[in-house]
C-alpha positions as a Markdown table, in Angstrom:
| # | Residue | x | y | z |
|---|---|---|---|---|
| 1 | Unk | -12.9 | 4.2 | -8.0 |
| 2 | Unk | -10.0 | 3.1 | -6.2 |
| 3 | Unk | -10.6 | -0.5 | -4.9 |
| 4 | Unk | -8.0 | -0.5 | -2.0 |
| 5 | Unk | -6.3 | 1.9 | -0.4 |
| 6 | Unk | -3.1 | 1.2 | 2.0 |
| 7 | Unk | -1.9 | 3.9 | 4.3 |
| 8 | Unk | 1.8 | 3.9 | 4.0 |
| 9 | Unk | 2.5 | 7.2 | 6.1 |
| 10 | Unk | 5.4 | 5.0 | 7.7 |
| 11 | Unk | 7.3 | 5.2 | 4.5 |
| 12 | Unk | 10.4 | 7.3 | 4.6 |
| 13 | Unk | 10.2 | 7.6 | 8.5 |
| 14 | Unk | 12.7 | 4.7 | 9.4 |
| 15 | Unk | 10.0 | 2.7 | 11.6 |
| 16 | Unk | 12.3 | -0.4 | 11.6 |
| 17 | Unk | 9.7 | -3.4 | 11.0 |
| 18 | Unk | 6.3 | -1.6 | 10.3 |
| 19 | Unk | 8.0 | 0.5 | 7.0 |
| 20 | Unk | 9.7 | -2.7 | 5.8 |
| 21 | Unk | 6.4 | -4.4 | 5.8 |
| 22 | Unk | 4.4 | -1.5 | 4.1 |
| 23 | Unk | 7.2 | -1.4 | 1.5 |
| 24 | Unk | 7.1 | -4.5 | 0.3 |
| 25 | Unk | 3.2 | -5.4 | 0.5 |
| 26 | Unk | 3.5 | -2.4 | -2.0 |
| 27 | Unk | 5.8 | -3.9 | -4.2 |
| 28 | Unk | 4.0 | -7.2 | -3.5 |
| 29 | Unk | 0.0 | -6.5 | -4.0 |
| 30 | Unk | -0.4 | -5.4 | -7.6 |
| 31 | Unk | 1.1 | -8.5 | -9.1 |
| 32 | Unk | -1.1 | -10.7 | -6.4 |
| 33 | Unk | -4.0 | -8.7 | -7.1 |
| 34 | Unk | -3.4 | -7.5 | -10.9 |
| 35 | Unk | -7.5 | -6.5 | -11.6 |
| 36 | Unk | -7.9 | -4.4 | -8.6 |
| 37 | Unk | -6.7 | -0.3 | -7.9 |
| 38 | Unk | -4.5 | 0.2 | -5.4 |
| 39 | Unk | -3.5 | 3.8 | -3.9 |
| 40 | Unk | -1.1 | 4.8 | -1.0 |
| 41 | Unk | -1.5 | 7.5 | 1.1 |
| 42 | Unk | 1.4 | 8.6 | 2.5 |
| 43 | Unk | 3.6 | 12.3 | 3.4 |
| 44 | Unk | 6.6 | 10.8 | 1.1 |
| 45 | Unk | 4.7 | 10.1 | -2.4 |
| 46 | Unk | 8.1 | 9.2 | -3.9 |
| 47 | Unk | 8.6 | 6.3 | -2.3 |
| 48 | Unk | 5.3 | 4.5 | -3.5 |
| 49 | Unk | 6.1 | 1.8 | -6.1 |
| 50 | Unk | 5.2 | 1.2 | -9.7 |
| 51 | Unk | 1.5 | 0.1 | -10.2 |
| 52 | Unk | 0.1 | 2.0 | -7.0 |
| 53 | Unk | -1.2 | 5.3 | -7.2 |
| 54 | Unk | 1.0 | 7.7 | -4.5 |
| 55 | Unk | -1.7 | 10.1 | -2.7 |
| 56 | Unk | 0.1 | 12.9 | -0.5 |
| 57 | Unk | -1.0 | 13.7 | 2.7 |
| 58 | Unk | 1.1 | 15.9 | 5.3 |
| 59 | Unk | 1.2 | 15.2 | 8.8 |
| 60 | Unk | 2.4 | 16.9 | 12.0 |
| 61 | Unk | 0.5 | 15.5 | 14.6 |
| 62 | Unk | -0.1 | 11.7 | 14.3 |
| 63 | Unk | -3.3 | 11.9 | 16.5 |
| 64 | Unk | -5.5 | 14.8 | 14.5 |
| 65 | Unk | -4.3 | 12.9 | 11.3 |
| 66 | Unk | -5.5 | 9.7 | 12.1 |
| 67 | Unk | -8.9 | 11.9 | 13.6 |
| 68 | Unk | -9.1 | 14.4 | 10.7 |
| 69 | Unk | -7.2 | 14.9 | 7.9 |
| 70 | Unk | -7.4 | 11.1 | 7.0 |
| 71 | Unk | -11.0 | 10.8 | 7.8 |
| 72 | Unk | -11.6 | 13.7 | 5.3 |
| 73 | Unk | -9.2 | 12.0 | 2.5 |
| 74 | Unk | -11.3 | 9.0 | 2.4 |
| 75 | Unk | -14.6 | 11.2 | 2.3 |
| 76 | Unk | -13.3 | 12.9 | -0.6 |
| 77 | Unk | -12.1 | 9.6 | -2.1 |
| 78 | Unk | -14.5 | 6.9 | -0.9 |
| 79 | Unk | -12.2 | 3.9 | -1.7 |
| 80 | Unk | -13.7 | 0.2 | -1.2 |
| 81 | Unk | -11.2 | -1.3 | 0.8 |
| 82 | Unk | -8.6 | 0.5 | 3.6 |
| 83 | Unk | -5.8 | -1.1 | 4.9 |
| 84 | Unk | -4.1 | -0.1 | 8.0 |
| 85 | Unk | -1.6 | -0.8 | 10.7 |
| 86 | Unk | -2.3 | -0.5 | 14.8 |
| 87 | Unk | -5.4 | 1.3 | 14.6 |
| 88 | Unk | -7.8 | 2.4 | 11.9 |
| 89 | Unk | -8.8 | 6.3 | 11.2 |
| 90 | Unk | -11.6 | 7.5 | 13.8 |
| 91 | Unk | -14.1 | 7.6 | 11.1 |
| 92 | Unk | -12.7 | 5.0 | 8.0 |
| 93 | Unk | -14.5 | 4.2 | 4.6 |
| 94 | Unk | -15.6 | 1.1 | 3.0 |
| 95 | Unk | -14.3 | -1.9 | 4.3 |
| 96 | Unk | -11.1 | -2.0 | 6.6 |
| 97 | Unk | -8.1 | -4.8 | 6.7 |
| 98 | Unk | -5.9 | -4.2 | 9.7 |
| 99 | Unk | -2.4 | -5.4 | 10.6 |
| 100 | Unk | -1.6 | -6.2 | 13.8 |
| 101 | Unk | 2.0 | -6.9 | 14.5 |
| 102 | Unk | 2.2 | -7.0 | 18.4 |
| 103 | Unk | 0.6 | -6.7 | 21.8 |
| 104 | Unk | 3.3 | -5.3 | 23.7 |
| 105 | Unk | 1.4 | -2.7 | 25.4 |
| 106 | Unk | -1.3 | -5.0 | 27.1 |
| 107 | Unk | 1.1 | -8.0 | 27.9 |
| 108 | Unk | 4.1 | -5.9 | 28.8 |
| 109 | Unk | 2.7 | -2.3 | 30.1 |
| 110 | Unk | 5.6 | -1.1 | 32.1 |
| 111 | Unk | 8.4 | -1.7 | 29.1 |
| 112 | Unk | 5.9 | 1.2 | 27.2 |
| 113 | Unk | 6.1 | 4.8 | 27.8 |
| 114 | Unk | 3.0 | 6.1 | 30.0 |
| 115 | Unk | 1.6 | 8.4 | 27.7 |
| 116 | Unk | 2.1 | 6.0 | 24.3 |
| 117 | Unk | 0.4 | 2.5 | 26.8 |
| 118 | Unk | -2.8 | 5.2 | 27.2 |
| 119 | Unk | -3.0 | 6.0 | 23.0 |
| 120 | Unk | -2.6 | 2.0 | 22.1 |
| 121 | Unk | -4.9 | 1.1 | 24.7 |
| 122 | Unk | -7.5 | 3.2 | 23.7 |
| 123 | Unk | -7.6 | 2.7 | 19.9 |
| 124 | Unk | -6.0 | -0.5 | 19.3 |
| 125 | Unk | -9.0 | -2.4 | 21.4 |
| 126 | Unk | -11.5 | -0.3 | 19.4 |
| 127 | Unk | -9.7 | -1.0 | 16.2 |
| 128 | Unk | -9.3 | -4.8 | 16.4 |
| 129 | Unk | -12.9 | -5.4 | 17.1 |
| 130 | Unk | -14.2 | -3.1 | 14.3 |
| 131 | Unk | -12.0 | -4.0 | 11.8 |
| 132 | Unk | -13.7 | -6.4 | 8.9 |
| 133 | Unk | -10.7 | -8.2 | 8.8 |
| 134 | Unk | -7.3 | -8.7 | 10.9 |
| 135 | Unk | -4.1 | -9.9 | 9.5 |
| 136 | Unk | -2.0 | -11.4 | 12.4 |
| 137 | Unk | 2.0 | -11.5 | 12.2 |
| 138 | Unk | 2.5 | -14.5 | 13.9 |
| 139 | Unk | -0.1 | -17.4 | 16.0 |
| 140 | Unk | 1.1 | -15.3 | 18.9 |
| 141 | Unk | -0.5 | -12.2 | 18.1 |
| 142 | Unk | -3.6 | -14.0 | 16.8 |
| 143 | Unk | -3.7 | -15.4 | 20.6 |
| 144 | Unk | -3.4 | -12.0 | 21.8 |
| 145 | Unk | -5.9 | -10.7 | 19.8 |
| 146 | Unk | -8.7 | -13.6 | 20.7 |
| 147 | Unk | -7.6 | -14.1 | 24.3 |
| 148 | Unk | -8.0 | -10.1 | 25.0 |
| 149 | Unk | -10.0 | -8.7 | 22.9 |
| 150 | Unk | -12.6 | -11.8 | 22.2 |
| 151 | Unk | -12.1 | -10.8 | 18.4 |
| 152 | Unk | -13.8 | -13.6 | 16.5 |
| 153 | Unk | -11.0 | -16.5 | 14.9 |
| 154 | Unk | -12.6 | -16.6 | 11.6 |
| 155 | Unk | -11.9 | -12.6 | 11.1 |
| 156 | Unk | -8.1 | -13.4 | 11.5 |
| 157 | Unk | -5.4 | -14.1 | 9.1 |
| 158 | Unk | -2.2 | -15.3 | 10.3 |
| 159 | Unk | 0.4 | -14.5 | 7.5 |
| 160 | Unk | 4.1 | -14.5 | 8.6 |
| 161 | Unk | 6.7 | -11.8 | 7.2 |
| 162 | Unk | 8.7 | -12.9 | 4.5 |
| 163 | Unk | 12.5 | -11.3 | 4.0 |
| 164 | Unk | 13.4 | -8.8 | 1.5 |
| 165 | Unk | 15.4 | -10.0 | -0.9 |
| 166 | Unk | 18.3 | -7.6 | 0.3 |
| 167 | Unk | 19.0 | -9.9 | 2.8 |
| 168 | Unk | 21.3 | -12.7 | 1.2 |
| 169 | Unk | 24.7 | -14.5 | 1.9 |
| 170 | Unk | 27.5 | -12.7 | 1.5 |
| 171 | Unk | 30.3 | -15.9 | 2.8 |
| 172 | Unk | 33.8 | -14.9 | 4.1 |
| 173 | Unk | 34.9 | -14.4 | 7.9 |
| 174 | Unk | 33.0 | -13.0 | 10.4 |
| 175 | Unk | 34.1 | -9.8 | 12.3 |
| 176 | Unk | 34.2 | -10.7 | 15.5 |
| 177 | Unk | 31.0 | -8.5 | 16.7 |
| 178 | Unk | 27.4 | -9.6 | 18.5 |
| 179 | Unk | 24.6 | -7.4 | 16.7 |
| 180 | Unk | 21.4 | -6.5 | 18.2 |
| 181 | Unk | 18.8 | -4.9 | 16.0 |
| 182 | Unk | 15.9 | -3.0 | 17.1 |
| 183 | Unk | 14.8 | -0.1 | 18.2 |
| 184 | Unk | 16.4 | 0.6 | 21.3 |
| 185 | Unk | 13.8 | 0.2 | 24.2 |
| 186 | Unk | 13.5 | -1.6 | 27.4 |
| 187 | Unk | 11.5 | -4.2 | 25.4 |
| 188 | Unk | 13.7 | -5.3 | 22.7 |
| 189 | Unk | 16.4 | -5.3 | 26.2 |
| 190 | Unk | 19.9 | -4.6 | 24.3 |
| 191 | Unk | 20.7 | -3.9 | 27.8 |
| 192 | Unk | 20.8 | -8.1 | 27.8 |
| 193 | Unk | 22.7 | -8.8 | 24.7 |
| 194 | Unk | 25.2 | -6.0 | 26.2 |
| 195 | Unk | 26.2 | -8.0 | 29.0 |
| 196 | Unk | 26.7 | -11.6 | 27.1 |
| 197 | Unk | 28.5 | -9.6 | 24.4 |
| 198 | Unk | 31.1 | -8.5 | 27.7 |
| 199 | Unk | 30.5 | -12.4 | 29.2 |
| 200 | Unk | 32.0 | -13.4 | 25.8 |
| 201 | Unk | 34.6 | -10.6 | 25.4 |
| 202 | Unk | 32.9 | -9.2 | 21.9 |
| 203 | Unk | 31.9 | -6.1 | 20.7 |
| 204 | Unk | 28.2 | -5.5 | 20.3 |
| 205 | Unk | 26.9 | -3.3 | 17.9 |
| 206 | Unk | 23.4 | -2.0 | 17.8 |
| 207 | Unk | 21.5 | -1.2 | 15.0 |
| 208 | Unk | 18.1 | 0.8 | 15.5 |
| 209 | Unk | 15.9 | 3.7 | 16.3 |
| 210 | Unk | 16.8 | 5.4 | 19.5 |
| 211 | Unk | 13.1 | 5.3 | 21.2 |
| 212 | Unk | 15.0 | 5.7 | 24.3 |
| 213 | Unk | 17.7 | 8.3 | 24.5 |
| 214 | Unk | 18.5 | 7.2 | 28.1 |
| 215 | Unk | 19.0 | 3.9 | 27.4 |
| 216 | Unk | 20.9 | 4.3 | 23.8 |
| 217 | Unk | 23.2 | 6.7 | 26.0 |
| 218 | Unk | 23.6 | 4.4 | 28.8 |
| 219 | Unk | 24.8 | 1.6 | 25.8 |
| 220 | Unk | 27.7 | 3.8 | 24.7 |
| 221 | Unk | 28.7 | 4.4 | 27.9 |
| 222 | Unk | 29.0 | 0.7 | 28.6 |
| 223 | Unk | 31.2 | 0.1 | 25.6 |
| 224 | Unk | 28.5 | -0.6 | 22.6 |
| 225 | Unk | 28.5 | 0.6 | 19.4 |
| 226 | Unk | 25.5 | 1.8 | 19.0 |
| 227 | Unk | 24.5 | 3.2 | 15.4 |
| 228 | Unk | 21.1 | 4.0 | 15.5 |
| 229 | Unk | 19.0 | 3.3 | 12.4 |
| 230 | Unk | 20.6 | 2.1 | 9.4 |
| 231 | Unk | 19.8 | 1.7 | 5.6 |
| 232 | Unk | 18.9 | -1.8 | 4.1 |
| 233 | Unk | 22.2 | -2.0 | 2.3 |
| 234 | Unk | 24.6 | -1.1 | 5.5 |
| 235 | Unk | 22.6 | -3.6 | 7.9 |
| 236 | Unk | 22.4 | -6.4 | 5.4 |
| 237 | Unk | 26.5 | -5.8 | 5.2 |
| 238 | Unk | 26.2 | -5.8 | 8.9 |
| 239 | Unk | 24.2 | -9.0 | 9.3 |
| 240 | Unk | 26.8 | -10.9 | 7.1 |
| 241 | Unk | 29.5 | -9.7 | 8.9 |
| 242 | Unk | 28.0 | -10.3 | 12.5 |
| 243 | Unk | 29.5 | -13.5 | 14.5 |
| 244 | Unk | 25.7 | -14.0 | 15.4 |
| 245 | Unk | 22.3 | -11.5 | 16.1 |
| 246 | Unk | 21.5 | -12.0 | 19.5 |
| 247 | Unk | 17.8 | -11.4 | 19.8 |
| 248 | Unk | 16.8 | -10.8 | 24.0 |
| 249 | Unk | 13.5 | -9.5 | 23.3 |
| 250 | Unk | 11.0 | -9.6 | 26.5 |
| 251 | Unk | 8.2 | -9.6 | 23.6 |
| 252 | Unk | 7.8 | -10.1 | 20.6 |
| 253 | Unk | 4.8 | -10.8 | 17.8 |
| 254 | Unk | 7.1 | -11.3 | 14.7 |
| 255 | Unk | 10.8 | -10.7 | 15.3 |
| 256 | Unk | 11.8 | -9.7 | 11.8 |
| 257 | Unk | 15.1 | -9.9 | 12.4 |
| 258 | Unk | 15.2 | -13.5 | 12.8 |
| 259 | Unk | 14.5 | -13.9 | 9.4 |
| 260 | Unk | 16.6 | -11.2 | 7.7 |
| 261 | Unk | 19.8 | -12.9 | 10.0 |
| 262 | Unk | 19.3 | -16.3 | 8.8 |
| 263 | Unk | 18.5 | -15.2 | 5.4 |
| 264 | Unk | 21.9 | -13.7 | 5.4 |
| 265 | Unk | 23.7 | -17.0 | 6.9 |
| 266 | Unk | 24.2 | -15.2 | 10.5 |
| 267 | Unk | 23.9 | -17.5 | 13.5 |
| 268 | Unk | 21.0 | -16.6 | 15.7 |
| 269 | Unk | 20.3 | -16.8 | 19.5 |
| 270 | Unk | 17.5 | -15.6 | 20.9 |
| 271 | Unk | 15.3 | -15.6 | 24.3 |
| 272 | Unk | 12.7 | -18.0 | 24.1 |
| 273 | Unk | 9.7 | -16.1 | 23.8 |
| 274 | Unk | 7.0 | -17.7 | 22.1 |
| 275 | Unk | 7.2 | -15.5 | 18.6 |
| 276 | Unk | 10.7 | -15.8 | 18.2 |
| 277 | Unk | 10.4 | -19.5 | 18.7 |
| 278 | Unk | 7.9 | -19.8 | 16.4 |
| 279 | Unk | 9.4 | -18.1 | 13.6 |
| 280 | Unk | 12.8 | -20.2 | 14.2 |
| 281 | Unk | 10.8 | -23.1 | 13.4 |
| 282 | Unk | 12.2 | -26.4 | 11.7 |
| 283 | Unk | 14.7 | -23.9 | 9.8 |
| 284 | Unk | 17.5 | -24.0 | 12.3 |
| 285 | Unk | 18.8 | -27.7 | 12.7 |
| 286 | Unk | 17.4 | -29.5 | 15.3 |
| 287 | Unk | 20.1 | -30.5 | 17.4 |
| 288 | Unk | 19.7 | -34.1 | 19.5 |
| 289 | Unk | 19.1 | -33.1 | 23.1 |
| 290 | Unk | 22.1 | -35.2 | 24.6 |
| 291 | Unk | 24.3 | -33.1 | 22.1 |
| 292 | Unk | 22.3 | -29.9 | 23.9 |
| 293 | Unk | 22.9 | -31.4 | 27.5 |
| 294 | Unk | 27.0 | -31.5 | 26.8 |
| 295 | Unk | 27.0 | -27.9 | 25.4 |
| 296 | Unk | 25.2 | -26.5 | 28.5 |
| 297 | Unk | 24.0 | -29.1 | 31.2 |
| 298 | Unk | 22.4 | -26.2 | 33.4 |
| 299 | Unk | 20.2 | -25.0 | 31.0 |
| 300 | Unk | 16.9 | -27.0 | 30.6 |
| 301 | Unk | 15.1 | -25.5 | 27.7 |
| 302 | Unk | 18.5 | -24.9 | 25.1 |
| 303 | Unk | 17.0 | -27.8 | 22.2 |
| 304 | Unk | 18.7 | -25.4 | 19.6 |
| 305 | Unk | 21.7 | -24.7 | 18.2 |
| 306 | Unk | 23.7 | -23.7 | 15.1 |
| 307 | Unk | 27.6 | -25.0 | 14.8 |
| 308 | Unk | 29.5 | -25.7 | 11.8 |
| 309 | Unk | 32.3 | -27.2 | 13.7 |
| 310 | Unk | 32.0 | -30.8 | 13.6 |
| 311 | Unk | 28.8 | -30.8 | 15.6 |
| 312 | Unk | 26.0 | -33.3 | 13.6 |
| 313 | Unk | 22.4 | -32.0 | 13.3 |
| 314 | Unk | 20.5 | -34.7 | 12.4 |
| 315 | Unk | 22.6 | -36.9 | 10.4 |
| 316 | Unk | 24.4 | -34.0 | 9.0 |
| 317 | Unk | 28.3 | -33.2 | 9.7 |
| 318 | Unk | 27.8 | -29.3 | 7.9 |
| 319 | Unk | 32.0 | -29.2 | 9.0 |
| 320 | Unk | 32.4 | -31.7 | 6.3 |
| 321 | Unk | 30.8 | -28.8 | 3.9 |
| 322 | Unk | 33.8 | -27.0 | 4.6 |
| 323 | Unk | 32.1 | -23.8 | 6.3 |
| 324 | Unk | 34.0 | -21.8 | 8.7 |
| 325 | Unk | 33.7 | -21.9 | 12.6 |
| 326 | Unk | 30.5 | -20.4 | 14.0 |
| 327 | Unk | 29.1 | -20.1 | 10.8 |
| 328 | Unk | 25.8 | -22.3 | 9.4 |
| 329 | Unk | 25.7 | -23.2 | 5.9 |
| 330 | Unk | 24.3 | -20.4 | 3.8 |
| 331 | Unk | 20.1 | -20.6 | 2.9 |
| 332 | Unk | 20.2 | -21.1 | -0.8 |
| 333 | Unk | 16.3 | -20.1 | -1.1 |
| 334 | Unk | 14.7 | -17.3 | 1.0 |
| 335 | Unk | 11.7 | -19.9 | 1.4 |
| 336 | Unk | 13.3 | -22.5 | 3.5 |
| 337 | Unk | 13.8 | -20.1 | 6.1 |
| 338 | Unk | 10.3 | -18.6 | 6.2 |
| 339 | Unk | 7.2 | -19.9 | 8.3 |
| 340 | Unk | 5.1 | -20.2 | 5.1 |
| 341 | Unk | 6.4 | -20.2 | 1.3 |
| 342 | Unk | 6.1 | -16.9 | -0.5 |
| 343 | Unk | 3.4 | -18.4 | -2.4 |
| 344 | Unk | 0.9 | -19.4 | -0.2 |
| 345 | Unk | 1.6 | -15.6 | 1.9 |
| 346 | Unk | 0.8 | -14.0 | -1.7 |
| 347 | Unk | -2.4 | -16.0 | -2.0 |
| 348 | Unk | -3.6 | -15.3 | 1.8 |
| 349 | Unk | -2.6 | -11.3 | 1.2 |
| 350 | Unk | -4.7 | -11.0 | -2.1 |
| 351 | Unk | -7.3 | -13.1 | -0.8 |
| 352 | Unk | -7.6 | -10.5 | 2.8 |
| 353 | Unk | -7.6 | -7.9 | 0.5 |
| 354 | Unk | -9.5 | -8.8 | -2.6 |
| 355 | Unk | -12.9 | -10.5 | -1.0 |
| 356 | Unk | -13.5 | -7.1 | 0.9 |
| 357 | Unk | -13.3 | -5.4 | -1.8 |
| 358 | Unk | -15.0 | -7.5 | -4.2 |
| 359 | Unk | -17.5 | -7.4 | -1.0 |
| 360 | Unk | -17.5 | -11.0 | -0.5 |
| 361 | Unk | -16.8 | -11.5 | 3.1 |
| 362 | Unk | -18.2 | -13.1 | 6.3 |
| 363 | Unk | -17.5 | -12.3 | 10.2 |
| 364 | Unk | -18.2 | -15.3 | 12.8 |
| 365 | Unk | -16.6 | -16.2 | 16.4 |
| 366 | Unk | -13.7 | -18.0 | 18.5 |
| 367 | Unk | -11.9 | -20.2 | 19.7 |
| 368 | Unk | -8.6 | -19.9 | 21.7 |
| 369 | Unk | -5.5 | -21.9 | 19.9 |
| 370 | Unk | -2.7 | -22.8 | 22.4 |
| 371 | Unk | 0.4 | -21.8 | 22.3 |
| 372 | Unk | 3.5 | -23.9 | 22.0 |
| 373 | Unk | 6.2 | -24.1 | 24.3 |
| 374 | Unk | 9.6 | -21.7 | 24.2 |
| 375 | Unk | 12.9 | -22.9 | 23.2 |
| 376 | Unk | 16.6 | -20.9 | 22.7 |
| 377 | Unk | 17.5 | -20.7 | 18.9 |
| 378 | Unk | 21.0 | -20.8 | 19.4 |
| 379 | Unk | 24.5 | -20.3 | 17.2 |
| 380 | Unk | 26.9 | -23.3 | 17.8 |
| 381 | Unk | 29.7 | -23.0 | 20.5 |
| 382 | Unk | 28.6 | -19.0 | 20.8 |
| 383 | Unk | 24.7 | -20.0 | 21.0 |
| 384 | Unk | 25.7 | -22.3 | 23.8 |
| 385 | Unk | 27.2 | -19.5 | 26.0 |
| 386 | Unk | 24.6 | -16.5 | 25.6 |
| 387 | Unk | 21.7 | -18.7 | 25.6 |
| 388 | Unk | 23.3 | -19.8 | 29.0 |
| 389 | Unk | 23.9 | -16.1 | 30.1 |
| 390 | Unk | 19.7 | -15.7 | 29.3 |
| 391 | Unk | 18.6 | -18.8 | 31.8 |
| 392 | Unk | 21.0 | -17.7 | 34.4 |
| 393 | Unk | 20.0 | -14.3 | 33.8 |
| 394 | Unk | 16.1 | -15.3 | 34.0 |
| 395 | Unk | 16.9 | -17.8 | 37.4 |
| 396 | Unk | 18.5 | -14.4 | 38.9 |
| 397 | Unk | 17.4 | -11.3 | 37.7 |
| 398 | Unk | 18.9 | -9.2 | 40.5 |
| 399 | Unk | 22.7 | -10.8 | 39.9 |
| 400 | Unk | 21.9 | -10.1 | 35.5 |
| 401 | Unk | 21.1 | -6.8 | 36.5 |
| 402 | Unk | 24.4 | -5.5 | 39.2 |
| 403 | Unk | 26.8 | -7.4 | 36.0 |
């Protein structure tokens, strides 16, 4: 019998954040979780790792798989344990662990297509509050989830992303270029890092998905380079070479590329929503607030920063490391940059997993954390000026907007 079975049909379909993550908790869950069977079903078998067993499954519509021809698939196979992301199968088997990466669609409804809002708000709601167990991206999405759908705290697992190890140092100059990446949408807003990277003179190049040919079209007409999606290899290239990733997100309930940026010693600035601020965490420096004040006295909330150029972060002078302008000394472990070390995410992963299907888990009820305040990641001298474009552009939205 087949003790867990993940459904991995986003492999192979270039879904940005959601395949990276499928990927490597593949790679990931047979050494946490050595004495249990895993299987993935998925329409690209050849892309399922050693030590899980590939199940193929064809899909046109996403809708009548998810109601049927999954469904059926489990009937036929009748694992223990299903793992999922968004939304589980109308009718799943055995017990269910479910991913949910983001809230988007309830907190933000107009930045989502019509007709995609009405799927997510009908089976997402449903989903989260059958589930046996969640597994939250971030403390914001575990909010989310309590605060709207009154999901019980104790059936939710925060576990951060961690960063493939494709995303490392590479040293040298940068190229000159801002890079956005995401899939282009009116959430992830490229149109906003568009219009610092003209403030500042600099190319912007996007990297993503075109959800929204409109908007990717309206992008190269204004001047960016916009490459749609890209392998790992070519945007870990493109992340070392980048002068900074400028992240203006109006939502987020990870922000993956946070990560994979300062993984690859790339400056970051990014909008202070609450996700991106909490992934930043202590890993940036902290830079002392009178410092802050100098770089941008109009901006209230800018309490971080990156600079290599004679700026001191808390008793350190990184220009004395003998790193080049705008750049941040390189991370020499992947786990000083992530929220939690790999360890402790491999124990909470094979624990979510391997109590429900050793059938050893309990379901009680809430209470609702708060959230902390935003603050502006920055990138030195560069930070300084985008993260000022985003506060002027969020005091005047109609002047951001006619630029």
């Amino acid at each position: 019998m087949i003790d867990v079975l993940l459904d991995a049909d986003v492999l192979g379909r270039q879904r940005t954040g959601d395949e990276t993550y499928v990927e490597n908790l593949l790679r990931e869950l047979p050494g946490a979780a050595p004495d249990l069977r895993f299987a993935a079903v998925t329409r690209n078998p050849g892309r399922v790792p050693p030590g899980i067993e590939p199940l193929e499954l064809r899909a046109g519509s996403q809708k009548l798989r998810m109601a049927w021809t999954l469904p059926r698939l489990l009937r036929r196979i009748r694992p223990r344990l299903g793992h999922y992301q968004h939304a589980l199968p109308l009718r799943p088997v055995g017990r269910t662990v479910l991913t949910v990466h983001d809230l988007s669609f309830e907190r933000e409804p107009e930045l989502m297509p019509r007709a995609d809002r009405l799927v997510f708000k009908t089976v997402v709601p449903r989903s989260a509050r059958k589930a046996d167990r969640l597994i939250a991206v971030s403390d914001r999405t575990k909010d989310d989830l309590i605060d709207l759908y009154d999901v019980p705290e104790e059936r939710i697992t925060v576990i951060p992303h961690g960063v493939d190890p494709a995303f490392t140092p590479g040293g040298g100059d940068t190229e000159g270029y801002l890079l956005f990446v995401g899939a282009v949408q009116r959430r992830k807003d490229p149109r906003a890092a568009l219009e610092a990277a003209k403030e500042l003179r600099m190319q912007l190049v996007v990297v993503g998905p075109e959800k929204e040919a409109t908007l990717a079209s309206e992008l190269r007409r204004l001047g960016a380079d916009v490459r749609g999606y890209v392998d790992k290899s070519e945007l870990a290239w493109l992340y070392r070479g980048a002068a900074a990733l400028v992240v203006p997100s109006r939502y987020e309930g990870f922000g993956l590329p946070v990560l994979e940026a300062m993984a690859s010693g790339t400056p970051v600035v990014a909008a202070p929503d609450p996700a991106l601020v909490e992934v930043a965490g202590d890993a940036a420096p902290r830079l002392h607030k009178e410092v802050a004040r100098r770089v941008d006295e109009a901006s209230t909330d800018l309490l971080w920063l990156r600079d290599a150029h004679g700026i001191t972060f808390d008793g350190v002078d990184y220009s004395e490391m003998g790193l080049a302008p705008g750049r941040r000394p390189p991370i020499e472990r992947v786990e000083d940059i992530c929220p939690i070390d790999p360890d402790r995410r491999r124990e909470l992963t094979s624990r979510a997993f391997y109590h429900l299907a050793r059938d050893e888990v309990a379901t009680p009820r809430p209470a609702m954390p708060s959230q902390r305040d935003a603050v502006i990641p920055g990138g030195g001298r560069l930070g300084g000026q985008i993260a000022g474009f985003f506060n002027r552009r969020r005091r005047h939205p109609r002047e951001g907007a006619r630029r």
